[in-house]
N, C-alpha and C positions, 0 to 999 in steps of 0.2 A: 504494500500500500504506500502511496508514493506520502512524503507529510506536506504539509500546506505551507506558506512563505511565511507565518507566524509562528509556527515554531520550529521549524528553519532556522528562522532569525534570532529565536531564543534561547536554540543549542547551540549558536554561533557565538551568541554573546556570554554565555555561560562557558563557553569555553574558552573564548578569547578574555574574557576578563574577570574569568574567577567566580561563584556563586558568591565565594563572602561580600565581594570587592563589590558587586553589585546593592547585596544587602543593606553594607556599610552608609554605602554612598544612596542610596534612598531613604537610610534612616537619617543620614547627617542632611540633606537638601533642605529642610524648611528651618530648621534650627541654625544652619549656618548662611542662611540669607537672610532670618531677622540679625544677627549678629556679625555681618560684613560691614554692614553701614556702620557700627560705631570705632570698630577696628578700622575702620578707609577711612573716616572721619579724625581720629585719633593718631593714625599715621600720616595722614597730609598735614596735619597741624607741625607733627616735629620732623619728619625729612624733608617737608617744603622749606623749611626754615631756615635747610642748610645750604653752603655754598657748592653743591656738590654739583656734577655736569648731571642736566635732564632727566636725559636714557637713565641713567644711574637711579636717578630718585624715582623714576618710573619704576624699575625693578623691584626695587629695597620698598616700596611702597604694597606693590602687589602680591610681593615674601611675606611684608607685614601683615597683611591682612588677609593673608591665605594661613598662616600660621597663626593667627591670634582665632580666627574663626574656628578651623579645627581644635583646636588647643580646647578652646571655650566649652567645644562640644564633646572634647571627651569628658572634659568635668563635669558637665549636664549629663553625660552617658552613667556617670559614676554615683549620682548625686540623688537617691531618689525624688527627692523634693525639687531638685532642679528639672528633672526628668517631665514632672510631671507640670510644672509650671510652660515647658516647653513645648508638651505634646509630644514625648520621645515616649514608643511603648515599648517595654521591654521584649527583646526577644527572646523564646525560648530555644536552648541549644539541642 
């Protein structure tokens, strides 16, 4: 029986990127897009302020805020009360 272009596409991406790496990354998406803006907010305040070349601060900006947001949200992952404040549901292993 031949399978259909949907899950196809879902043994493709379970393969190519992992079942956790999938799950991960759907449980972290809503938690780490309320908590970018304050991380981008927070980093353009102090690398804009340096003398550094552009490109540079474009980088060191987009590090910051990709690390500050992750970070955030393992503490949220960690945290029952943040967990829940966030809408992060526990998954079972």
């Amino acid at each position: 029986m031949r399978k259909t272009n949907s899950s196809r596409e879902k043994e493709i991406l379970n393969s190519a990127f992992g079942h956790l790496y999938l799950n991960y990354l759907s449980q972290a998406a809503y938690p780490v897009y309320i908590l970018h803006m304050a991380f981008l907010y927070l980093g353009s305040m102090l690398i804009f302020s340096t003398s550094l070349p552009l490109p540079f601060q474009f980088f060191l900006l987009v590090l910051f805020t990709l690390a500050g947001s992750l970070g955030t949200f393992e503490l949220v992952r960690r945290v029952k009360v943040l967990r829940f404040l966030f809408g992060v549901v526990e998954r079972k292993k």
